[in-house]
Each structure stands twice: as C-alpha cells, then as structure tokens.
C-alpha positions as YAML, in Angstrom:
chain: A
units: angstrom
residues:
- id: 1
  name: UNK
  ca: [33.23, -64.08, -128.20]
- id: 2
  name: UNK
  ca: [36.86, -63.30, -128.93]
- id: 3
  name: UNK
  ca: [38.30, -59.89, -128.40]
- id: 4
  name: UNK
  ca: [35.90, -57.24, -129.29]
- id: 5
  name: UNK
  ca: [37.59, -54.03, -130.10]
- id: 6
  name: UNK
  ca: [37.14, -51.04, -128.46]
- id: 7
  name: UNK
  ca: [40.00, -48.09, -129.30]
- id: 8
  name: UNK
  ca: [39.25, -45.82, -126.44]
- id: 9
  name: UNK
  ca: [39.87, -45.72, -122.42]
- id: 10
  name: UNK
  ca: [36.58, -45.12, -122.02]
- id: 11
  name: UNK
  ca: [35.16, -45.44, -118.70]
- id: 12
  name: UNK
  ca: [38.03, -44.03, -116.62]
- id: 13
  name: UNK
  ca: [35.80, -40.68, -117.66]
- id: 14
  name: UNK
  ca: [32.37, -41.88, -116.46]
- id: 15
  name: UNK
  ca: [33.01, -40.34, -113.20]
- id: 16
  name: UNK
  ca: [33.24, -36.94, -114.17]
- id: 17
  name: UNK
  ca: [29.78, -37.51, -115.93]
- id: 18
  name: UNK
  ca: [27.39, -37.28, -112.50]
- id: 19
  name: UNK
  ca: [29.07, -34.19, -111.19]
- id: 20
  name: UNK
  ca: [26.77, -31.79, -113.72]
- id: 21
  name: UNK
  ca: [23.80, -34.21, -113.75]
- id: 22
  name: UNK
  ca: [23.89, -33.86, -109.72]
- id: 23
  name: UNK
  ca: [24.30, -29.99, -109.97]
- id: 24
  name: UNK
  ca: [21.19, -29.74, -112.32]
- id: 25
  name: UNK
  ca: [19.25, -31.73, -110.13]
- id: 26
  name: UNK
  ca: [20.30, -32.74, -106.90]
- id: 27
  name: UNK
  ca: [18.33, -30.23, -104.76]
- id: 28
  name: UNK
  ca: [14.82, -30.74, -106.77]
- id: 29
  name: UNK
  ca: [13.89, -33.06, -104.00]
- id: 30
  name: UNK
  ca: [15.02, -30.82, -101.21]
- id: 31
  name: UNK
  ca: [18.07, -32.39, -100.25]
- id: 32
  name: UNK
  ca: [21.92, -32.49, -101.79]
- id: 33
  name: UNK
  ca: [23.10, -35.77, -101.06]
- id: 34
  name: UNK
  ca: [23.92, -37.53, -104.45]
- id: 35
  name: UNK
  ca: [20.71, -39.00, -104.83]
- id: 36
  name: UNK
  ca: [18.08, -37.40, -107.07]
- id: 37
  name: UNK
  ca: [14.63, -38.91, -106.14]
- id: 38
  name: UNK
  ca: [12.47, -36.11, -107.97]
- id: 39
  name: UNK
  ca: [13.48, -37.71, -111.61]
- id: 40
  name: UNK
  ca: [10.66, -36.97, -113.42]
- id: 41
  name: UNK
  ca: [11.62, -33.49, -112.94]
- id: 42
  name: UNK
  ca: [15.23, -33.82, -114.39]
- id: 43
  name: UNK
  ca: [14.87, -32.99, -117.34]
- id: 44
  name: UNK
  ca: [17.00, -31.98, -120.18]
- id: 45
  name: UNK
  ca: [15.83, -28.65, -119.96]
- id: 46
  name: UNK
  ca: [17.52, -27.96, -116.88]
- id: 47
  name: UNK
  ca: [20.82, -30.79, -117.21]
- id: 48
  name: UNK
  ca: [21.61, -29.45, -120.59]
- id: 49
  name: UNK
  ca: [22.94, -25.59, -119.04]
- id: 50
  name: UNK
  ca: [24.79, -27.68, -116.27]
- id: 51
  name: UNK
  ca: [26.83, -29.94, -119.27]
- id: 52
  name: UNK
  ca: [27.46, -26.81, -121.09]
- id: 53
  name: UNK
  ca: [29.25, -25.37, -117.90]
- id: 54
  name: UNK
  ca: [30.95, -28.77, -117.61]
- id: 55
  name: UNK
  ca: [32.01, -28.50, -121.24]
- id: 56
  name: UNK
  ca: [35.87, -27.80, -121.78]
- id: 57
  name: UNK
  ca: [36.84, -24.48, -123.07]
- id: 58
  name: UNK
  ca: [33.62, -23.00, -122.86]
- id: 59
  name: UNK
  ca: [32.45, -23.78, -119.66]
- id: 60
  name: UNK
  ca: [33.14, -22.83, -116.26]
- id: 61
  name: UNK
  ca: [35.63, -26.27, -115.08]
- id: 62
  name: UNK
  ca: [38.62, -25.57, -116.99]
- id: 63
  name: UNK
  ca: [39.38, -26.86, -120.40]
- id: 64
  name: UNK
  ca: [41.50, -30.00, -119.34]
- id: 65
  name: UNK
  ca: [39.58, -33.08, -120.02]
- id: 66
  name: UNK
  ca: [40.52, -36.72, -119.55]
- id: 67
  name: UNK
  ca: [41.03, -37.15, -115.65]
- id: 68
  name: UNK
  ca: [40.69, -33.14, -115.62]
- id: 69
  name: UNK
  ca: [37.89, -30.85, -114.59]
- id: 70
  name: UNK
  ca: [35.58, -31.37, -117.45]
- id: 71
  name: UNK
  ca: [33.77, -33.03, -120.28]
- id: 72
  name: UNK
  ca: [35.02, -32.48, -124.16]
- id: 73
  name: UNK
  ca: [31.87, -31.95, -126.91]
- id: 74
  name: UNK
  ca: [31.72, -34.81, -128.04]
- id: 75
  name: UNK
  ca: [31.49, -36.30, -124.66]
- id: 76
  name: UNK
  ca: [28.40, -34.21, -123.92]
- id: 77
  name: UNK
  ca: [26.62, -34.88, -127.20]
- id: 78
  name: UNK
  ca: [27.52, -38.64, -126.33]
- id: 79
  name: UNK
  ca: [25.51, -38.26, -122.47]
- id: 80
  name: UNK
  ca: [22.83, -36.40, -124.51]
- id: 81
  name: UNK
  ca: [22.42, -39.29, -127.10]
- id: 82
  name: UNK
  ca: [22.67, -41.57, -124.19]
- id: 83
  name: UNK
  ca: [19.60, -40.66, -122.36]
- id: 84
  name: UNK
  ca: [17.50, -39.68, -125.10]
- id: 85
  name: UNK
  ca: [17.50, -42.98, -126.13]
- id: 86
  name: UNK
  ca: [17.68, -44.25, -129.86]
- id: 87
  name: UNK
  ca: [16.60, -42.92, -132.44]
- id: 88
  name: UNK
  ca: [16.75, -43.25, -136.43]
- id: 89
  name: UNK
  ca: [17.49, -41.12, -139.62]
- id: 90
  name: UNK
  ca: [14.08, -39.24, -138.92]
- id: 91
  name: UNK
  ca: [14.60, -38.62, -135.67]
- id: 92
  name: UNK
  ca: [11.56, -41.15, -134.44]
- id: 93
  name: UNK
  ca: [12.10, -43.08, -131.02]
- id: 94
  name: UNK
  ca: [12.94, -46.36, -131.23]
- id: 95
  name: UNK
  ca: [13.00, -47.38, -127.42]
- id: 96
  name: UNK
  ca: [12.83, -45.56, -124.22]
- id: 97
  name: UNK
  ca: [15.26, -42.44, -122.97]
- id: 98
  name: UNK
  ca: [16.56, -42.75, -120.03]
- id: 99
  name: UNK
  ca: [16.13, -40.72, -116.34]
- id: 100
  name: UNK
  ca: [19.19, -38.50, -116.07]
- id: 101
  name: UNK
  ca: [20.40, -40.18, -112.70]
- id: 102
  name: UNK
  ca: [23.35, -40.32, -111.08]
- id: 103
  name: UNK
  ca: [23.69, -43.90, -111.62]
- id: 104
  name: UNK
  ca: [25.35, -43.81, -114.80]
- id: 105
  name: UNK
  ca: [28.69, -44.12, -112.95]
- id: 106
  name: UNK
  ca: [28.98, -46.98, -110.61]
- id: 107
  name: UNK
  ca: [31.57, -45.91, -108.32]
- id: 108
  name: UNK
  ca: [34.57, -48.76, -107.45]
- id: 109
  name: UNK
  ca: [33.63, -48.73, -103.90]
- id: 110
  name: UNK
  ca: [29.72, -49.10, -104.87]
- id: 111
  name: UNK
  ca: [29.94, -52.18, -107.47]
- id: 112
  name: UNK
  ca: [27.07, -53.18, -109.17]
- id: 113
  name: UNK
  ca: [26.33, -54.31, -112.90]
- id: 114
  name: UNK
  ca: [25.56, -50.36, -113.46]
- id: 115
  name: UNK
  ca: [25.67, -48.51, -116.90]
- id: 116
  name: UNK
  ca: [29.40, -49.22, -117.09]
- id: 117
  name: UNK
  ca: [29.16, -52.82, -117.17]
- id: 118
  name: UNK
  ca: [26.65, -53.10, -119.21]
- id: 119
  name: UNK
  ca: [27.70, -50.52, -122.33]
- id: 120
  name: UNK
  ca: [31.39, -50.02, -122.01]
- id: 121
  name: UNK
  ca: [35.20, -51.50, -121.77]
- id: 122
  name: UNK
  ca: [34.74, -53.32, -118.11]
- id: 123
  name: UNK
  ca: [37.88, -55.55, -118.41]
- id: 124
  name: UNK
  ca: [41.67, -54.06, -117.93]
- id: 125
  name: UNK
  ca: [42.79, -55.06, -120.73]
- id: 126
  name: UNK
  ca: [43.61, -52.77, -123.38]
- id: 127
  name: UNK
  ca: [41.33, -52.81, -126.29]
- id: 128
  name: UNK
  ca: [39.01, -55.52, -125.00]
- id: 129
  name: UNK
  ca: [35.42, -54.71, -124.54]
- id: 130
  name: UNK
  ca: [33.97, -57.22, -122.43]
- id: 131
  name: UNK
  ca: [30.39, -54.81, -121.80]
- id: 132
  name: UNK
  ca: [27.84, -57.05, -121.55]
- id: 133
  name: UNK
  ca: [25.34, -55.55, -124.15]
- id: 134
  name: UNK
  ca: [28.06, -56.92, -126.74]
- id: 135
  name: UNK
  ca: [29.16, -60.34, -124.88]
- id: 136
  name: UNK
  ca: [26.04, -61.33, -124.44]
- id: 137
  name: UNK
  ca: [23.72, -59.36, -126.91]
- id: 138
  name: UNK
  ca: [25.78, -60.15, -129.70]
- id: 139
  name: UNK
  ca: [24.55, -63.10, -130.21]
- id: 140
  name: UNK
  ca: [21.16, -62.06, -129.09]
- id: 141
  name: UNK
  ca: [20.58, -59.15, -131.63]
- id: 142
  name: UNK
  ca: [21.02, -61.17, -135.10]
- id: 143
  name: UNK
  ca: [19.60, -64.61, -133.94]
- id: 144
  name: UNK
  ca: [16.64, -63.36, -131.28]
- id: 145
  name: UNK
  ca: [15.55, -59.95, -131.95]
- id: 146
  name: UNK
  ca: [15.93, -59.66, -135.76]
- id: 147
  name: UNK
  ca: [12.87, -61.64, -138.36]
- id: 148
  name: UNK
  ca: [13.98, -63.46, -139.74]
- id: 149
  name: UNK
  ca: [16.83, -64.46, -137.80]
- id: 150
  name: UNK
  ca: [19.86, -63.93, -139.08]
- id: 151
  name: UNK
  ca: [22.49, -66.79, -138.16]
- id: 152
  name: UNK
  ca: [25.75, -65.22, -137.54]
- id: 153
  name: UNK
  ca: [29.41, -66.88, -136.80]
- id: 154
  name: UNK
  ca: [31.35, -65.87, -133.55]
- id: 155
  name: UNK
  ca: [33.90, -64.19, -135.05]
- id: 156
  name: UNK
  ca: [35.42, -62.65, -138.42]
- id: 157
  name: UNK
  ca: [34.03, -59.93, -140.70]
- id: 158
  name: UNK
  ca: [30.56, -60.80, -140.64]
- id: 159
  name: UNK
  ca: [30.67, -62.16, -137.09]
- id: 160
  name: UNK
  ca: [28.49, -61.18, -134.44]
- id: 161
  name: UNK
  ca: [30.81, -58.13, -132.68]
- id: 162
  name: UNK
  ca: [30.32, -57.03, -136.44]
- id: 163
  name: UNK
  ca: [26.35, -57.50, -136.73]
- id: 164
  name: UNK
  ca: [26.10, -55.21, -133.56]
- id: 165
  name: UNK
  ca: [28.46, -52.28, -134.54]
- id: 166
  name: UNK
  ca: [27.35, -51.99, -138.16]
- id: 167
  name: UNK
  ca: [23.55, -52.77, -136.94]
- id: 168
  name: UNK
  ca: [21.30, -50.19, -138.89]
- id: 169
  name: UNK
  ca: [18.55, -48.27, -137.31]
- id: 170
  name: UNK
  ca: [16.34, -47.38, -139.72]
- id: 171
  name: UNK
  ca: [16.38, -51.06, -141.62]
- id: 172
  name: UNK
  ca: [17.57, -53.43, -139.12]
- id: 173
  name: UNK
  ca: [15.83, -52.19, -135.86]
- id: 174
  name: UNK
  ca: [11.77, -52.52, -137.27]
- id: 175
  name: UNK
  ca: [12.71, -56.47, -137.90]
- id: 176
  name: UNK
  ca: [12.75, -56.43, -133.83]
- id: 177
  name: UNK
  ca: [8.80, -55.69, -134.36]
- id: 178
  name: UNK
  ca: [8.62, -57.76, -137.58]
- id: 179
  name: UNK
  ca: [6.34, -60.61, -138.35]
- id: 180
  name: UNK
  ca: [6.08, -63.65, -141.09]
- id: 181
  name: UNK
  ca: [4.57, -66.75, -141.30]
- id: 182
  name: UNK
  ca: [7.24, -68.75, -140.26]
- id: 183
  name: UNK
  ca: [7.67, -66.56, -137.11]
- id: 184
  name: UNK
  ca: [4.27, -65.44, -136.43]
- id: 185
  name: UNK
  ca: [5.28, -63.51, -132.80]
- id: 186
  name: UNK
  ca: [7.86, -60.99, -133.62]
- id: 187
  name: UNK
  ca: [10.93, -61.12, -131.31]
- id: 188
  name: UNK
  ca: [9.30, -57.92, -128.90]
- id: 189
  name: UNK
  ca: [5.84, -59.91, -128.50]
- id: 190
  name: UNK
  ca: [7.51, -62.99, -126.82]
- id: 191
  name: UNK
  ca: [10.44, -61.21, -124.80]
- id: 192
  name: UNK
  ca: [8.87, -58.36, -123.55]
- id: 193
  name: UNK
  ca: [6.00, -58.14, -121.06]
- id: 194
  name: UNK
  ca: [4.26, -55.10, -121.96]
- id: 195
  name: UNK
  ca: [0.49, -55.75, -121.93]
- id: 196
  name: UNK
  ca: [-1.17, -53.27, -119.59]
- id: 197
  name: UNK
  ca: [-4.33, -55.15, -119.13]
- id: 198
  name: UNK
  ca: [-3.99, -56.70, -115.88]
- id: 199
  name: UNK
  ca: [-8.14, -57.73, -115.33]
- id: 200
  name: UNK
  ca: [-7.67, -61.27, -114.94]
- id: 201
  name: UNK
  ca: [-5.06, -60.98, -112.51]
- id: 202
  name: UNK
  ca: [-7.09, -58.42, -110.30]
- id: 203
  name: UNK
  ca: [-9.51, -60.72, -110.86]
- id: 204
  name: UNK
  ca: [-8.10, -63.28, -109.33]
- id: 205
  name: UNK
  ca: [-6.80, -61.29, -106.17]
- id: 206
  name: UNK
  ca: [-3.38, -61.12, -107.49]
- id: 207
  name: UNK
  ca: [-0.83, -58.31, -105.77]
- id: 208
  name: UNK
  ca: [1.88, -57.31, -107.97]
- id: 209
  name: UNK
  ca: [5.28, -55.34, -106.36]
- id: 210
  name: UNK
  ca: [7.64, -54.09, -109.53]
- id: 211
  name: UNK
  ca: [11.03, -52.36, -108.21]
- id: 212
  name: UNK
  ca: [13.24, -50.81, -110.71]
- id: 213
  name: UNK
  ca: [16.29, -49.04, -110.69]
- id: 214
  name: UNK
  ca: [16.18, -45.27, -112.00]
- id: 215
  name: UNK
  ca: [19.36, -45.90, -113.93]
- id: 216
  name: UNK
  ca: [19.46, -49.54, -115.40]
- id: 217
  name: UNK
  ca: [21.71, -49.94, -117.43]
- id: 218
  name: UNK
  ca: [20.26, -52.14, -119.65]
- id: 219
  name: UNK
  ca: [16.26, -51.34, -118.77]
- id: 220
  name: UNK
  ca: [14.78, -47.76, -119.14]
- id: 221
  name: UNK
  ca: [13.29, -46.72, -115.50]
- id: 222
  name: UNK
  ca: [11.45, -44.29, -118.04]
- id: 223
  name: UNK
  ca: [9.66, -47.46, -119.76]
- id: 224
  name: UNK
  ca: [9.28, -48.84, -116.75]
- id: 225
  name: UNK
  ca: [7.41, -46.15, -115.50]
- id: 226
  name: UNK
  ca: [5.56, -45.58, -118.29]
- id: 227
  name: UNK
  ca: [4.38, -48.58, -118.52]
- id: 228
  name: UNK
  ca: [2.94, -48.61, -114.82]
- id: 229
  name: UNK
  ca: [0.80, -45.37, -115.65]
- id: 230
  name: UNK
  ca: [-0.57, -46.86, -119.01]
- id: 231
  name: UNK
  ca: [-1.36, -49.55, -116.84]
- id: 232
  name: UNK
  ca: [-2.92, -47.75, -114.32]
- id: 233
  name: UNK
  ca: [-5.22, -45.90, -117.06]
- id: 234
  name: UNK
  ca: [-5.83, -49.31, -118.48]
- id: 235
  name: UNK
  ca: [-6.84, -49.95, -114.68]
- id: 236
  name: UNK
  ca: [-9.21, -46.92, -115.00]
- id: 237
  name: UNK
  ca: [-7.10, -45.43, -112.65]
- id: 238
  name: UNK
  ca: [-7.06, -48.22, -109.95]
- id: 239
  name: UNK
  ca: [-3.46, -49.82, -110.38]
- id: 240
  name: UNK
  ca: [-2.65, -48.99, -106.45]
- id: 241
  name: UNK
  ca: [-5.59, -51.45, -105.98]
- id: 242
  name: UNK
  ca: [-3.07, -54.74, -106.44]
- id: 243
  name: UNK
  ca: [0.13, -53.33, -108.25]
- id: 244
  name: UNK
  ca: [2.78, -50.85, -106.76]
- id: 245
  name: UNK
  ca: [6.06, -49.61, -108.74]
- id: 246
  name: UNK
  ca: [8.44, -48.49, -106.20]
- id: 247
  name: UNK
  ca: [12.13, -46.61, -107.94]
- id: 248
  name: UNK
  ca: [14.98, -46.41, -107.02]
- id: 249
  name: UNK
  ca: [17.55, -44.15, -107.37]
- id: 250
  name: UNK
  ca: [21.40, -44.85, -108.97]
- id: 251
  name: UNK
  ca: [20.77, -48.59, -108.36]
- id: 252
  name: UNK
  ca: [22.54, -50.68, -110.93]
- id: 253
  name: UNK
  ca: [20.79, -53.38, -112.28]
- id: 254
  name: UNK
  ca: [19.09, -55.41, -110.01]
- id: 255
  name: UNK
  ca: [20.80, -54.05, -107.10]
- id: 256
  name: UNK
  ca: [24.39, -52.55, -106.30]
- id: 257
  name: UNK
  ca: [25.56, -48.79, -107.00]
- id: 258
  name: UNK
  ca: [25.30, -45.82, -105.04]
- id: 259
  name: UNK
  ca: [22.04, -46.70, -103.42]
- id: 260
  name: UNK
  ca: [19.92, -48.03, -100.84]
- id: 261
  name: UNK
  ca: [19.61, -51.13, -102.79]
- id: 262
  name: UNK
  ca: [19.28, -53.72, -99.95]
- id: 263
  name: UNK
  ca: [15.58, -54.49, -99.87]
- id: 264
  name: UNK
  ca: [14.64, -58.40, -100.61]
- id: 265
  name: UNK
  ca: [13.85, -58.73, -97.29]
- id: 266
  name: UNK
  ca: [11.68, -56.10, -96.53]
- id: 267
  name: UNK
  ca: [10.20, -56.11, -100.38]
- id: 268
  name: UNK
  ca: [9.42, -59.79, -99.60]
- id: 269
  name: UNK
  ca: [7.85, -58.98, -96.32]
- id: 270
  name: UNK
  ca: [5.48, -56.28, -98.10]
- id: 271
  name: UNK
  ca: [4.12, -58.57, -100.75]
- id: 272
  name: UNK
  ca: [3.29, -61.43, -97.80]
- id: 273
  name: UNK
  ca: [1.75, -58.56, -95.86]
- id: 274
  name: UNK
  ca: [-0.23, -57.57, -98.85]
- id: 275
  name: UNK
  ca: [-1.72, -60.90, -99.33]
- id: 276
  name: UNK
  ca: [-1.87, -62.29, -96.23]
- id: 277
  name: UNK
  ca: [-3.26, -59.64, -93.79]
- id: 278
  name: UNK
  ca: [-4.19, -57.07, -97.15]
- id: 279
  name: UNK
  ca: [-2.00, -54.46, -95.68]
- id: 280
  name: UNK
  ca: [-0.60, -52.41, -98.73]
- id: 281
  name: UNK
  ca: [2.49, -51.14, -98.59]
- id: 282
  name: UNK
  ca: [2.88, -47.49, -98.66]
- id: 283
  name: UNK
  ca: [6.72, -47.35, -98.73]
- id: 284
  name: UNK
  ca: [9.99, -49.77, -98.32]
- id: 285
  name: UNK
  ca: [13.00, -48.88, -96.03]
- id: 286
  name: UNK
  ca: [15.82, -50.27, -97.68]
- id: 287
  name: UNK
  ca: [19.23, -50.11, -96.48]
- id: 288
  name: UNK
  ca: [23.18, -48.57, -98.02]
- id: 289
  name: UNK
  ca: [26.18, -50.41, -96.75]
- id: 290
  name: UNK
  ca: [28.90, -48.71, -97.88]
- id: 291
  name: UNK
  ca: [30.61, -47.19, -94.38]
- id: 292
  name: UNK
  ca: [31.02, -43.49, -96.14]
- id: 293
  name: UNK
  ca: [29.73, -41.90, -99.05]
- id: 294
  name: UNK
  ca: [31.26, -43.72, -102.26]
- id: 295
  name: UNK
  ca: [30.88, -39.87, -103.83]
- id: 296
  name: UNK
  ca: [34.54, -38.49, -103.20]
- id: 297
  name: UNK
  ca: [34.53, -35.19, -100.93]
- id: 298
  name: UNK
  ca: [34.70, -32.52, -102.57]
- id: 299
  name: UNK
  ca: [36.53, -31.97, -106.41]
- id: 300
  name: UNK
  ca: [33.41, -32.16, -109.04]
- id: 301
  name: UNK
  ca: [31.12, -32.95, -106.64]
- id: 302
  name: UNK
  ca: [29.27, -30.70, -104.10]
- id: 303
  name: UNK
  ca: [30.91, -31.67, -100.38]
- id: 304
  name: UNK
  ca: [26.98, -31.71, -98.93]
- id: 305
  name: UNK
  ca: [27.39, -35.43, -100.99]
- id: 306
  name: UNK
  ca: [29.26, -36.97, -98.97]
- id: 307
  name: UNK
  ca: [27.54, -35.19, -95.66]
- id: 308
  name: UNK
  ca: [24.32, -36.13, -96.30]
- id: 309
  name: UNK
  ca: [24.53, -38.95, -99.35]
- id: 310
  name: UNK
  ca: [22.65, -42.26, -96.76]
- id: 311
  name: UNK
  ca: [25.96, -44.38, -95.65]
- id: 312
  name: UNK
  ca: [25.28, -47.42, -93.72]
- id: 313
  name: UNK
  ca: [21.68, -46.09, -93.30]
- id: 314
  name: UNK
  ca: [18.27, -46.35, -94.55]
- id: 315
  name: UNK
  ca: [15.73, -44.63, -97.09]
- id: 316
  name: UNK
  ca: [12.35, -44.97, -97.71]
- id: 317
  name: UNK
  ca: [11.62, -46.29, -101.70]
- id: 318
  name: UNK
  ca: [8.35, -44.53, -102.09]
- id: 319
  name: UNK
  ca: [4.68, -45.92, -104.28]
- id: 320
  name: UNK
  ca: [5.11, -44.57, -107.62]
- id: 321
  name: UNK
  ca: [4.69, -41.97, -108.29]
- id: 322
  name: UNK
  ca: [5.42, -40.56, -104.48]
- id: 323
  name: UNK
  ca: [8.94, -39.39, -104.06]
- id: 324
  name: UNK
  ca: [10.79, -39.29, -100.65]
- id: 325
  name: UNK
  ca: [11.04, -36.02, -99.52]
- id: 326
  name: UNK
  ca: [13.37, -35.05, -96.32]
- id: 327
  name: UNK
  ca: [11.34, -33.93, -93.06]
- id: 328
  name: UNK
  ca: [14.21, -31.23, -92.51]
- id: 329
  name: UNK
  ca: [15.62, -32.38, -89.40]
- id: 330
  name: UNK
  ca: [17.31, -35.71, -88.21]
- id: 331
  name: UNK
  ca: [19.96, -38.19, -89.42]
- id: 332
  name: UNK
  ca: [20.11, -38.13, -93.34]
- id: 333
  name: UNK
  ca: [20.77, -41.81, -93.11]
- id: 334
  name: UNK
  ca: [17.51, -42.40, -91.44]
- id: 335
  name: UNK
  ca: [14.56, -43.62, -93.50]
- id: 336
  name: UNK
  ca: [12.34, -42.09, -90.55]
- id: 337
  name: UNK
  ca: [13.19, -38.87, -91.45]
- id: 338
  name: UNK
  ca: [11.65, -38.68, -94.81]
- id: 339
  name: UNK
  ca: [8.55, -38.72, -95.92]
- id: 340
  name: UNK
  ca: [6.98, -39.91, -99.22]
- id: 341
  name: UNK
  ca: [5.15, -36.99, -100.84]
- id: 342
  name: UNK
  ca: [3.01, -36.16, -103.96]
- id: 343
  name: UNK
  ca: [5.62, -34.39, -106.35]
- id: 344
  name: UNK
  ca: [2.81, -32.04, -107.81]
- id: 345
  name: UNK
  ca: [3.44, -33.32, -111.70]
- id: 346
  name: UNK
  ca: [1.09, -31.12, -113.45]
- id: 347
  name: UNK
  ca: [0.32, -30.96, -117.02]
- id: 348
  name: UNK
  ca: [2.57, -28.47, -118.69]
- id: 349
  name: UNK
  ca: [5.27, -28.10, -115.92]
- id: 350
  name: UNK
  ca: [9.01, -28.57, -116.48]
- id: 351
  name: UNK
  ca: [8.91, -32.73, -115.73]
- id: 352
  name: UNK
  ca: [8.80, -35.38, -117.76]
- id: 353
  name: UNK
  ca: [5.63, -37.10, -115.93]
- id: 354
  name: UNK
  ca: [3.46, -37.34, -119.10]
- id: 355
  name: UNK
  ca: [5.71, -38.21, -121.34]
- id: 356
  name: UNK
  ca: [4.44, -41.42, -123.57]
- id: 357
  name: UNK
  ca: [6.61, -42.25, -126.01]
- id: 358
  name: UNK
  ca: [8.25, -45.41, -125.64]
- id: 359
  name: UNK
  ca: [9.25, -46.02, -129.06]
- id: 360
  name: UNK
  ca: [8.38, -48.50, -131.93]
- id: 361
  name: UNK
  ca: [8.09, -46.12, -135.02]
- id: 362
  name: UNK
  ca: [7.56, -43.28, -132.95]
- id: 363
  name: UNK
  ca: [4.58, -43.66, -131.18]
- id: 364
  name: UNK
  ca: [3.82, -44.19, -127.84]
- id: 365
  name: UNK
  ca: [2.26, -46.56, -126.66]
...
C-alpha cells in the first residue's frame, strides 16, 4: 500500500472524545460506570449540549485543546459527522449512523481493533496512516464495491489511497447499489446479508445468536439493530422464537475495548443449550479482564468510572432490545447484580428505537 498520508496527530485526541459522550449519557441506565447500556436513548439531542460544554472557548473545560481540557469546533462537527453517518450533497443517508458509545476510544490498556484502528493514523510513524478502512479498503472500494469495477494501481496519482480520499458521494457511492449486465448482483447484494426473511430457516428449526458491538468501528450497531427489528416485523413479531441480538457496549470489533467482551464460551454454550435441550437464552454473563478500570481516575472523566466501570468482573449482555439495568446494591463487577429490563422505548420519546433509515438513497429499509 505504500505510505498513505495523513498530516495530522490525530488520535492522541480520541481520548478526550468519551468524556462528554459519557456525561450526556452515562447515568440513562442508572449507573455511572463508563458503560452506557441504554443507547437507544443517547441521542444527539442530549450529547450535542454536553460537546458544546466540551467545546474550547465557549464551553465550560477551558479553551486549551490538543492534550488540554477540551475539544476545538471542528473537532466536534467532526464527532457529529462521525456518528450521523454519511451522507451526500442533499443531505440523504447513505449508510447507517452510529450509537454514540464510549467505544470510540479504545483505551491503550483495553486494545482492541476499536474505531481508532479502523479510521485513523494507528502506526507511530509520522505521517503514515496505516487505519485499516484505507489498507485494506482501498483496494476494496474501486475494485469490489464500485459497478463497474474500476481497476486501480497501488500507488501514484490515480492509485488506490487516491480513489478513497477523492471518492465522491453523490456519483461514486450509488455504483455500490449499481447493476449491469455484465454484473448482474450489485456489489451490496453479494457482500451484505441483509434479507430479513428468515421462514425457511425457522422452518427448519434453525436458532440464530447475533452479538454486536455498540461501537464497531467498521459495522453500525445501529444497522445491526435495525436490521433485527425489521426482521422481527418480517417475523410478524416472533424473531425471539429462534433469533436473539444481544449488544454490547464499547466493544471493539469483534471483541477487545473497554468491555465485557469475553463471551465465546458462554455464547457457545447458549446456542448448544438452545438446540439441544430448547432452553433460550435470556441473557449472557460475559467477563472484563483488565485488573482496574482502563478509564483514568478522575481529569475528564467522572471518578464514579473507575469505581464502578466492571474490572476483572462480569455483566450480563441482555436479548435485544432488554438493557441491563443495576439492582442497586452489590459488587458493580458482578453480573448477578443486574438485571435485564424493558427500556420503555415508546413512540415519540427522546430515543432513537424507531429509527429506520439505514441508507441507500435515503430510505429505510
């Protein structure tokens, strides 16, 4: 891939980027420890007052930015890009947004391929982005998701680091969708799995377990999400019947992060229990090993973080669309302790629960 350019030190910021997401929305589940399990009711509405009090100059964190106290404008308008998702010249959605999650930063002593690694500089080597959206998608944008493809070189002017950066939303990204008779499937029909009618495979006594980070850096949890519950209306309502979504919180992708993200075991254990003895599973302890929080104490973030964030403990990942609630008493590191509860996502509240839009010429789908 050569040396794709990148001028800026950009992630040595990240960090200061959960501190206002946190403060917007760590408590909606009842609990300030660094994790926010009630998502769908982080909204932008109430993280977009928190960035503007993170915002240097006007805000209330000082006006020193770059390993300071606080975000610059153009920082914020990046985060609120970020997790709206993309968009083109007429505003229309052309994927997913994102959850605002704490997961965006993937602190040192938490690794995991998080946000960072996927979007941004990873290597320490000035100017060098090695993010793996451009090392490995840059090849994959021109020659997989564009018809028809569009054969690019490595390197050079009209290489592939340069197909990505000057890629064009409004012309380039419908080819992604785009059919011909040469290439009869378009790019999205063969690489993603999106159909929500799942009858033969109920038919058939199929059991289905999806788990999916909040934060992926690379997958919405959004579309994830909102593809279970058009499923589950395809279903007529029945999805629990044979497939379960279970989230999880600041996971990277595929594991690591600030999370309980050690699960295989007890994920794999589920699914045999399912079809073997057709006991559904209702919730999945899975495990954090870091020895303390991997939050710092204190600074940015609230010091109840690094009380109560689960360190060398346990949590419950909860049926979608159940969140885990704590009981109120007891170790916070205790999966026993919490209970997974029916968030109360009503039509017309502050939550992004019916939200449908998953892009593709703006409309949802």
């Amino acid at each position: 891939m050569g040396s794709p350019s990148f001028p800026t030190r950009f992630p040595c910021r990240i960090f200061r980027w959960p501190p206002p997401i946190l403060s917007a929305c760590d408590a909606l589940d009842g609990l300030v420890d660094g994790i926010i399990d009630n998502y769908h009711a982080c909204t932008a509405k109430k993280v977009y007052p928190a960035l503007a009090s993170y915002t240097c100059g006007t805000g209330s964190h000082g006006s020193r930015p770059h390993g300071g106290t606080c975000l610059t404008p153009p920082q914020v308008n990046a985060l609120k890009k970020i997790y709206a998702g993309p968009v083109n010249s007429k505003g229309q959605r052309l994927y997913s947004n994102w959850f605002w999650d704490a997961g965006i930063w993937t602190p040192p002593t938490a690794p995991g391929a998080g946000w960072q690694l996927w979007n941004v500089v990873t290597a320490p080597v000035p100017g060098v982005n090695t993010a793996i959206n451009l090392t490995l998608g840059a090849g994959a944008i021109p020659m997989i998701f564009q018809t028809p493809p569009v054969v690019t070189p490595v390197n050079g002017p009209n290489g592939q680091e340069a197909f990505v950066f000057k890629f064009n939303f409004d012309t380039d990204a419908p080819k992604i969708f785009t059919k011909t008779a040469a290439y009869p499937e378009s790019s999205m029909d063969f690489m993603a799995a999106t159909s929500a009618d799942l009858r033969p495979f109920r038919a058939r006594g199929g059991k289905l377990i999806i788990s999916s980070s909040v934060n992926d850096g690379i997958f919405s949890g959004a579309a994830i999400a909102r593809w279970y519950r058009s499923m589950d209306w395809r279903m007529g309502g029945r999805a629990e019947d044979f497939a379960r979504l279970f989230m999880v919180p600041n996971m990277a992708h595929c594991g690591g992060g600030a999370a309980t993200a050690n699960f295989a075991g007890n994920e794999l254990k589920a699914i045999t229990d399912w079809v073997e003895k057709g006991i559904a599973p209702e919730r999945i302890v899975a495990a954090n090993t870091n020895a303390t929080s991997p939050y710092p104490a204190g600074g940015l973030f609230d010091p109840r973080i690094a009380i109560n964030f689960p360190a060398s403990g346990t949590r419950p990942l909860c049926v979608y669309p159940k969140i885990a609630a704590y009981k109120g008493s007891g170790l916070t590191n205790d999966a026993g302790n919490f209970a997974c509860i029916d968030a109360g996502f009503r039509r017309g509240g502050d939550h992004d629960f019916h939200d449908d839009d998953d892009g593709h010429d703006g409309h949802g789908h």
